[in-house]
N, C-alpha and C positions, 0 to 999 in steps of 0.2 A: 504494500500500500504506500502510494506518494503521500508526501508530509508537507504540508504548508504553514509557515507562520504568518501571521496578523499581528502587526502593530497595531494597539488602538484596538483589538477584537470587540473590547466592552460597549467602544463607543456609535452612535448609530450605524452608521455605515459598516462598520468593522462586524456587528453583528451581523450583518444581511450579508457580508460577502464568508464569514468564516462557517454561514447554514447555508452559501451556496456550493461551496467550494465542497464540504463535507457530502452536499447533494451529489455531485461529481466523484465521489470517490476515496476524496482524502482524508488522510489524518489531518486533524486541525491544531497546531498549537494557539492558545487564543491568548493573545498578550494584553497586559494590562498591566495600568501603573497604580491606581490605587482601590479602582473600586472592582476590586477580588468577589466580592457576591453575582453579581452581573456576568464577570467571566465565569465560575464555577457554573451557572445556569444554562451557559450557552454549552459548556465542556460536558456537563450532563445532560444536554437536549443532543448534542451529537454522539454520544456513547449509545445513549435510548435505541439509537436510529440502528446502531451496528456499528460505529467507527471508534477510531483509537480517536484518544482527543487529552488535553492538561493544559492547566492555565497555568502562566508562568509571568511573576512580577515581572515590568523590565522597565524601566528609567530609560529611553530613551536615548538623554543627554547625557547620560554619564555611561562610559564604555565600559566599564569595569562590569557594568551591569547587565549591558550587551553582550557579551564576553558570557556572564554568566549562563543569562539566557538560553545562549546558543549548547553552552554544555549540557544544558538540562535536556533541549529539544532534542538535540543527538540522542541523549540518554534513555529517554524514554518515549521516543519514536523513532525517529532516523533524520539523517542532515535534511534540513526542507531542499525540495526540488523547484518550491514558488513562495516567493517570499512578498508579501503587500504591506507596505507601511503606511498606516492607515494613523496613525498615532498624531496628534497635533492640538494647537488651542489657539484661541482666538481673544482679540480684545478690541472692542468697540472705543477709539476715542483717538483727539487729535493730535497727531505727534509730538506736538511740543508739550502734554503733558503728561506723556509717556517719563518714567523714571526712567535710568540709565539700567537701573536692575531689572525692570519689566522688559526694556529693548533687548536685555540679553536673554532674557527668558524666554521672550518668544522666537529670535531666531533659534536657540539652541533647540529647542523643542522643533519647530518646525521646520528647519533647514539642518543645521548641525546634526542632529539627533538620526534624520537619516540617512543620511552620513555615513555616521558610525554605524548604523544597522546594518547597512547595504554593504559596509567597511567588514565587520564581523562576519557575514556569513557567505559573500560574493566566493571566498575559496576554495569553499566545497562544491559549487557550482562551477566553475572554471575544471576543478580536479574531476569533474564527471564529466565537463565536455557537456555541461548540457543545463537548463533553467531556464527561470523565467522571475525578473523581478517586476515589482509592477509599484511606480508609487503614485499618490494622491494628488495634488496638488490643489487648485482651485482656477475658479473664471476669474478672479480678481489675479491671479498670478498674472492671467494674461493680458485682460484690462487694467488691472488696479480699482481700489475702492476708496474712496474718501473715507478718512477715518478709520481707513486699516493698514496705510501707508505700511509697518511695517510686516502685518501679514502678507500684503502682496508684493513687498519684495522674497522673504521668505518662499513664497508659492511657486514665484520666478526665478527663485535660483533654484526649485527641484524640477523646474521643467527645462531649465539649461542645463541643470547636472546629466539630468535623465539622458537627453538626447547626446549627449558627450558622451557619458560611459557606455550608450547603449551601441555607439560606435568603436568603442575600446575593445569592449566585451566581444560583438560578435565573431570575429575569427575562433574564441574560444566556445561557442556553440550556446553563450548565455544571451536571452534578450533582454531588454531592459525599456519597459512604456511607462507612460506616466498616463492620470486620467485626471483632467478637471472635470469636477464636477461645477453646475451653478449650484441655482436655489434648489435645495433639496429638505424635504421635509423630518429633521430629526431634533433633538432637542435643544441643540445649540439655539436650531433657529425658531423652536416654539417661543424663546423669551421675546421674540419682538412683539410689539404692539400690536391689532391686527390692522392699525393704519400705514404702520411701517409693512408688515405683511402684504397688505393690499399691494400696495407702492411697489412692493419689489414683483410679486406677478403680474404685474402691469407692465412691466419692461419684457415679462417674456412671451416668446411670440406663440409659444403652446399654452398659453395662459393657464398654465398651472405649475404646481412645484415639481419636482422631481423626487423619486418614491428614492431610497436608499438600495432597493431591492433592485433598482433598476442599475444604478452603480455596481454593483453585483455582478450585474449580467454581462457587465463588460468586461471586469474581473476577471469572471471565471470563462472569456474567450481570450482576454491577451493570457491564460494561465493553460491553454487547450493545444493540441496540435493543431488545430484548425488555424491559430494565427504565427505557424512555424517560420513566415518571410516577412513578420511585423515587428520591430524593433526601433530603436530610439527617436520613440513616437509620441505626440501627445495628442490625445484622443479627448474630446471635447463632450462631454454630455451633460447640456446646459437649456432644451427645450428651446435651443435656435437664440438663446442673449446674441 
């Protein structure tokens, strides 16, 4: 059985892709950084089903932890074959009252962070001649957002890493895509208003949000043989922004 890790499993998106991925066939490691109940539900909804599955803390930004991570998922399933870094956070507000602590916060977590993930376990996919990494990024990576300034540089350097390594990588048989998603409906973005909610389906030309499960679905095609000549790519699914 292939083994996939999720960054981020616990959080929306990470849920829909580590019950799709599971759907597909795989063991799931489902990563998480603190809320441990949430992974454990998802790691017992994929064992239910018939699959190998464990939730395993992992810090992101800090490598040592990533490092760790990675010896546990060898240990008690096998080196992943697809790796999704789904892991990230977000903060609503104007750059200039961003702290110096918070600007590092959030790239480490959102840029740095997969980094090292992709840094940690890239090896064992190069030594097999074969994988699939796949990371996150967002539509603001590509446009930018007012008042997220620094998440959308963040988003923009994993979709310029992406398409770099995913040119490095392929001679050694690994691909590497990246996926913005837009507006998609999970809890980050349940705290808006439902004026600001409005406002933001209103700009999309499918005039609605975007399911998590649909993020998923694209997941688990750049993670397929089916997308074997698709690599350092960014793949937009945003309801037409």
């Amino acid at each position: 059985m292939k083994t996939a890790f999720v960054t981020g499993g616990s959080g929306g998106i990470g849920t829909a892709v580590c019950k799709r991925l599971a759907d597909d066939g795989f063991a799931v490691a489902v990563g998480y950084h603190n809320d441990k109940t949430t992974a454990d539900i998802i790691t017992s909804f994929i064992r239910q089903k018939g699959n190998d599955a464990v939730s395993v803390k992992t810090d992101i930004s800090d490598p040592e932890s990533v490092e760790s991570a990675r010896r546990v998922i060898s240990q008690y399933l096998s080196p992943p074959q697809v790796l999704v870094c789904c892991a990230g956070t977000a903060d609503i507000s104007l750059f200039t009252d961003l702290s110096y602590e918070k600007i590092a916060q959030l790239i480490n977590t959102d840029l740095t962070g997969t980094l090292y993930t992709i840094r940690a376990f890239a090896p064992d996919m190069i030594k097999a001649h074969s994988g699939s990494i796949i990371t996150i990024a967002s539509v603001w990576g590509e446009q930018g957002a007012s008042c997220e300034a620094v998440y959308s540089a963040a988003k923009a350097g994993i979709i310029g890493f992406t398409k770099a390594y995913g040119k490095e990588l392929a001679p050694s048989g690994v691909r590497v895509n990246c996926i913005s998603p837009g507006f998609i409906d999970t809890k980050m973005n349940r705290t808006l208003s439902p004026e600001e909610r409005e406002q933001f389906i209103s700009d999309i030309p499918m005039m609605r949000a975007g399911k998590p499960e649909e993020v998923a679905d694209t997941v688990a095609f750049l993670a397929s043989p089916e997308s074997s000549y698709i690599t350092a790519q960014n793949i937009s699914v945003n309801g037409g922004i």
